[in-house]
Structure formats: structure tokens, C-alpha cells
VMD Tcl script that draws the C-alpha trace (Angstrom):
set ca {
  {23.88 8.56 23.15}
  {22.42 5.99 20.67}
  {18.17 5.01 21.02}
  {17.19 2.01 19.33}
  {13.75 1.56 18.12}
  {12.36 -1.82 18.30}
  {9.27 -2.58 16.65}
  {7.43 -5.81 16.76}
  {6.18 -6.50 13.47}
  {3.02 -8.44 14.50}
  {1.67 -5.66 17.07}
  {2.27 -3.50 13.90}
  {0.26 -5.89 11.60}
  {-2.42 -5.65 14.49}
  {-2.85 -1.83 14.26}
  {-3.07 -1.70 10.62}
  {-5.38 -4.45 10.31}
  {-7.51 -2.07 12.74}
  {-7.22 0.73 11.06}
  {-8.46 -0.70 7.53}
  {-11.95 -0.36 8.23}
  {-12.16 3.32 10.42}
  {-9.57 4.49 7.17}
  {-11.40 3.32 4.91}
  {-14.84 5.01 5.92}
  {-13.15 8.30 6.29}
  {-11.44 7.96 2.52}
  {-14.85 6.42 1.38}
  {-16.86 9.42 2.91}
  {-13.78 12.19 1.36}
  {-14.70 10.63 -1.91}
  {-18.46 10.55 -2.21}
  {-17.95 14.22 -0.67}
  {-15.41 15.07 -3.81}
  {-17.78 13.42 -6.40}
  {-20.94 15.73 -4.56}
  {-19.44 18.83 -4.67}
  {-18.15 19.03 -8.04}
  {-19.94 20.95 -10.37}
  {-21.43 19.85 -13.83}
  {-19.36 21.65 -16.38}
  {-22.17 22.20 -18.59}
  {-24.12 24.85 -17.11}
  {-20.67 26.99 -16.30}
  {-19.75 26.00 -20.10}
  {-22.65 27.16 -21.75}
  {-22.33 30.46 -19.59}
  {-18.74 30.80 -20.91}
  {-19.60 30.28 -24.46}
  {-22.93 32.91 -24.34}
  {-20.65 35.57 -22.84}
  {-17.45 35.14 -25.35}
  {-16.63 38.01 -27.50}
  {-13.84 35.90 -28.49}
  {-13.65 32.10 -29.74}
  {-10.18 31.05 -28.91}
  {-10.69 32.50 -25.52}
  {-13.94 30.81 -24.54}
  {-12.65 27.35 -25.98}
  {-9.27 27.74 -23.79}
  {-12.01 28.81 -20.53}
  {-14.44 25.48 -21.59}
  {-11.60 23.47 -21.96}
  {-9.72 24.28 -19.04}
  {-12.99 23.92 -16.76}
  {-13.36 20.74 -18.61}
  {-10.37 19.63 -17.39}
  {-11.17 20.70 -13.78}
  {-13.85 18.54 -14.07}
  {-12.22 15.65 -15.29}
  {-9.33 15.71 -12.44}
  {-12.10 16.20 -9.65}
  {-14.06 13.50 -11.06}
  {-11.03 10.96 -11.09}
  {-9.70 11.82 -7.64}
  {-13.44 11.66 -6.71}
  {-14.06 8.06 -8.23}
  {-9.91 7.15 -6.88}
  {-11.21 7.79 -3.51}
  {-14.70 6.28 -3.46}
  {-13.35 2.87 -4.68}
  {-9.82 3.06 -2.51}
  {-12.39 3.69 0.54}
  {-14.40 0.75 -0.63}
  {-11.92 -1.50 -0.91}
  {-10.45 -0.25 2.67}
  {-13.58 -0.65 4.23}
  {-14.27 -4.15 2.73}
  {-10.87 -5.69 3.63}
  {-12.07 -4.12 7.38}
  {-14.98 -6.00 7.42}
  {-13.25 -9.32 6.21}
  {-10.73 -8.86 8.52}
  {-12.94 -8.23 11.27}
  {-15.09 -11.19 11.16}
  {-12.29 -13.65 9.99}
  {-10.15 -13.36 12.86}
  {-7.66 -16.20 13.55}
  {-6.66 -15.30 16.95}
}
mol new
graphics top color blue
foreach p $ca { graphics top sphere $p radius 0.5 }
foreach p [lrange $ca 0 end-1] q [lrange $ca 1 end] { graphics top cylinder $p $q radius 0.2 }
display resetview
């Protein structure tokens, strides 16, 4: 037995263009979330570097939670503006409806 699936390409264009704006909220909201909860490296970095006995150890520990830090801030600050833009194109699409 062989199922086809037919898909109408403007009912799909419909659902995304109403998802943009819930989507984008939600990826907005993940991303202000990300860039809330991640820590300031500086406090953890100074702890690292007042409890070294060794040098090349507590620069590999600083650098690696520097690095943490970095990643979490970019997928952070990736989110927040994807969501933004999301969220905007919702709105535009929204209110400039050419049905």
C-alpha cells in the first residue's frame, strides 16, 4: 500500500506565519533566562586563583570557566536577538495582513 501526503503550501505558509510571534516569545524568554542565570566569572575566578597551589592549574580552571562564560553568553545573546527578531516579524505580520 502506497500513502501520499499532500500538503498545501499556502495553509503551511499560514501556520508558520502564526507561529512567528508565540515562537518567538518563548526563544526570546529562553534567552533573557540564559543571559540571567549565567554567572559572572569573576567572583568564581578570583576564588580559583586565591586557592591555587599551582599556577598552570588555576590558569587552565580560569580559563576554562572563562570559556563557559563566553559560550553561555553567546547562546544567551543568539537567543535574545533570534527571539526578537521572531517576535517582531509576528507583530508585522499580524497587523499587515493581506487577506
Amino acid at each position: 500500500m502506497i500513502y501520499t501526503v499532500s500538503y498545501n503550501v499556502k495553509e503551511g505558509l499560514k501556520m508558520s506565519k502564526k507561529m512567528l510571534l508565540p515562537v518567538g516569545v518563548v526563544v526570546l524568554i529562553i534567552g533573557i533566562v540564559i543571559l540571567l542565570l549565567n554567572p559572572d566569572p569573576a567572583t568564581t575566578n578570583l576564588e580559583i586563583a586565591r586557592n591555587a597551589t599551582n599556577a598552570r592549574e588555576a590558569a587552565k580552571a580560569i580559563s576554562s570557566n572563562n570559556q563557559t562564560y563566553a559560550w553561555m553568553y553567546s547562546i544567551g545573546m543568539f537567543c535574545s536577538g533570534f527571539g526578537v527578531s521572531l517576535t517582531i516579524g509576528g507583530i508585522l505580520v499580524k497587523f499587515l495582513k493581506k487577506d
